[in-house]
VEXNU-535090 format. One record per residue (C-alpha): x, y, z. Coordinates in pm, whole numbers, plus 50000, padded with zeros to 5 digits. Layout:
# VEXNU-535090
XYZ/...
***
This chain:
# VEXNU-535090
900997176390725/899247140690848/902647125490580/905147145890777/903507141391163/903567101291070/906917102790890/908107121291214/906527094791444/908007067991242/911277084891296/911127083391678/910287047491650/913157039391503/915667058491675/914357048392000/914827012191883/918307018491803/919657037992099/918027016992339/920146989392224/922977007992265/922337016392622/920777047992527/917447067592566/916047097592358/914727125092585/911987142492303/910367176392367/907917189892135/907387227092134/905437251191913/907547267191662/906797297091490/909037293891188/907677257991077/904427270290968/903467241390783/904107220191061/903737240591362/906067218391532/909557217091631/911097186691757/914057180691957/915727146392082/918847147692279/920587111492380/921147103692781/923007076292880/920717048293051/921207050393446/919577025893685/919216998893442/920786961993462/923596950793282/922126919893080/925666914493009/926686915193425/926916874593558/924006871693880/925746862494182/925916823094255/924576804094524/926876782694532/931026783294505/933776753094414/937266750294519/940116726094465/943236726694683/946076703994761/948686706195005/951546688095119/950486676495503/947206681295630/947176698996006/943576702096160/944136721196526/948036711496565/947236673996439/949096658396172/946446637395978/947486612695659/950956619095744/952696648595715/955066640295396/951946629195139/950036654394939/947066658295035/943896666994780/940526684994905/937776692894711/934966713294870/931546725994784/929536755994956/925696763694852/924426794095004/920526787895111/919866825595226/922586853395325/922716837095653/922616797395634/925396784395438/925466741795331/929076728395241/930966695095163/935026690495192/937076659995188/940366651495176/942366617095080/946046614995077/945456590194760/947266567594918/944596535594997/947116510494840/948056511795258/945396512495505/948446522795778/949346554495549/945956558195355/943436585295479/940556598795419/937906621595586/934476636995442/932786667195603/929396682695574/928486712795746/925936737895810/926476774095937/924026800396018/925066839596082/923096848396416/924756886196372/927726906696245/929546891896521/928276851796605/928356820396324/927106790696508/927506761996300/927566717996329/929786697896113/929756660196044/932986644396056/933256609195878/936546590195795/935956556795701/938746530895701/940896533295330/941536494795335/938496478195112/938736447795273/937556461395613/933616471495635/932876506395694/931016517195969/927786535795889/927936572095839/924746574596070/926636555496333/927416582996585/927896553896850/931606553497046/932426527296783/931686544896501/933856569796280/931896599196284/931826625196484/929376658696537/930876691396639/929136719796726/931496752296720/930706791996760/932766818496595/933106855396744/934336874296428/935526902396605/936386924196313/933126942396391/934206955696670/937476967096518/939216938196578/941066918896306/940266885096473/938346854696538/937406836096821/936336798396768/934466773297005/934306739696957/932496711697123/932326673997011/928516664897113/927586629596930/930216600896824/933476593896799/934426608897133/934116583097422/936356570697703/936896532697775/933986531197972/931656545897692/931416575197868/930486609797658/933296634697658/932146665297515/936236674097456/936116709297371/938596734697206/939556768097153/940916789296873/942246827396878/943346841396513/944646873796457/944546882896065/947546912295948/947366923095612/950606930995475/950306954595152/953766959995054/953906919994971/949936910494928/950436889995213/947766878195466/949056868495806/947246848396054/948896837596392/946836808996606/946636795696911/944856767797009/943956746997307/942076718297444/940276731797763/938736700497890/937746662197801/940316643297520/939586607497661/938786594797401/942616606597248/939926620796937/942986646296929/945886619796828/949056644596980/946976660497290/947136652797659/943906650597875/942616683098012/943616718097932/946876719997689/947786740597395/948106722297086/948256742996791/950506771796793/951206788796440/950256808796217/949546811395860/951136831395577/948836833595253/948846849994911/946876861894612/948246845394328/946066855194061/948626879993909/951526860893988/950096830793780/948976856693506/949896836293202/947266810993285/944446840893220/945316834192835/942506808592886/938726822492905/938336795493184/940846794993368/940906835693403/938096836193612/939216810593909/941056826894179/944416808494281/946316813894592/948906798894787/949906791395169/952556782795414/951536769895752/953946768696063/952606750696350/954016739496674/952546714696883/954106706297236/951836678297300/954076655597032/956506633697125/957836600097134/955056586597367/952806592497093/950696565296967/948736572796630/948616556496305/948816591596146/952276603296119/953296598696464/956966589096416/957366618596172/955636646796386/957916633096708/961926641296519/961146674696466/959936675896806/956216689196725/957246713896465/954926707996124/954836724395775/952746724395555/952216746495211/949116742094967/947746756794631/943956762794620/941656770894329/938226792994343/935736788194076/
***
């Protein structure tokens, strides 16, 4: 009887080994039965799938994200920047500290430093922090040092007048909490580039209004913008903008999910897990004209009389 009650244990051990690999667990009952006499026991094991249990095989979510986009003209708030008929290419990074405070890094550079009149570049590095469902404050540091070598760079701690950085504090109201599909942004220039002839601090501050439509038939995302300087711009930080309150960026934004549409490139184990999608931005700007002085596409923005394009690719990993 001890042979059989070990053999029987031994049994158990085993099986359990097994079906737990397989996601598995043996529910065992052991009840007196009358027709075993020499063992007096009777022993059943059914199989129940494991519930509740974590999918060794599931990837954790990252802290952190990558993307990779290039477009051809780069528009920041109705302003043409590296001229509007280069490509432009704009890495970013974005860790994520805690659900609510978010670190990231973009730049752009039209690759195009053989001329310092043409060539641009900018780096960015910003901090957000959710306050609720509804507020994102965040402060971003906006650096664009000159392309041409020969010519020293100012210090990216300079945050002087003279310098060529600039701090902006914004607020968004994402108003999709409250039904809304839209976003409200605030945006104040608080430390650097942004002083008038006198070295005077301007504080130039601007608005943003986006309204988001999602259009299933075509897996299209819609945003119309309008945008606005309300007050300061002595400084001309906004290249196509008059002093005072003026609308500058009026557009909107037509993106899609390309994922399925670039399907064949899922062949490769890599490549099948970054998302792709593509954009085409309208934008109208009624501040641009002839009078305009900038080194930044100026003369190219002014014949189509303020109207700008621009279309882009972007990568998730």
């Amino acid at each position: 009887m001890k042979k059989i009650y070990f053999a029987t244990l031994l049994c158990l051990f085993v099986l359990t080994s097994i079906v737990k690999a397989q996601g598995t667990t043996p529910s065992v009952e052991i009840v007196p039965d009358p027709a075993t006499e020499e063992a007096g026991l009777k022993v059943e094991i059914t199989l129940d799938s494991v519930t509740g249990v974590e999918d060794e095989s599931a990837e954790p979510e990252r802290p952190w994200a990558i993307s990779l986009s290039t477009q051809k003209g780069y528009i920041w708030r109705g302003q043409p920047l590296g001229l509007p008929d280069h490509l432009a290419i704009q890495p970013g990074f974005t860790y994520t500290v805690t659900p609510e405070l978010s670190l990231s890094f973009w730049m752009t550079t039209n690759l195009n430093n053989n001329n310092p009149q043409q060539g641009y570049d900018e780096y960015d590095i910003t901090i957000s922090y959710t306050v609720s469902d509804l507020i994102t404050v965040g402060l971003a540091s906006y650096y664009f040092p000159p392309v041409d070598k020969k010519e020293e760079a100012p210090s990216f701690t300079d945050f002087s007048g003279e310098g060529v950085q600039t701090l902006d504090a914004t607020i968004t109201f994402d108003l999709s909490t409250k039904n809304i599909p839209a976003t409200i942004l605030w945006s104040t220039f608080i430390a650097g580039a942004d002083v008038d002839d006198e070295d005077s601090r301007q504080f130039t501050s601007y608005v943003e209004a986006t309204y988001t439509i999602e259009n299933e038939k075509f897996g299209l995302t819609i945003a119309p913008t309008v945008g606005a300087l309300v007050f300061g711009n002595k400084s001309a930080y906004y290249s196509f903008a008059k002093e005072g309150f003026n609308l500058v960026n009026i557009g909107a934004k037509i993106s899609k999910d390309l994922s399925e549409n670039l399907s064949f490139l899922n062949k490769n184990p890599i490549l099948e897990k970054i998302s792709k999608s593509g954009w085409v931005s309208i934008t109208y700007n009624p501040q641009i004209n002839e009078d305009n002085e900038t080194n930044y596409g100026s003369s190219d923005a002014s014949k189509v009389g303020g109207l700008l394009i621009s279309a882009g690719l972007q990568l998730d990993f």
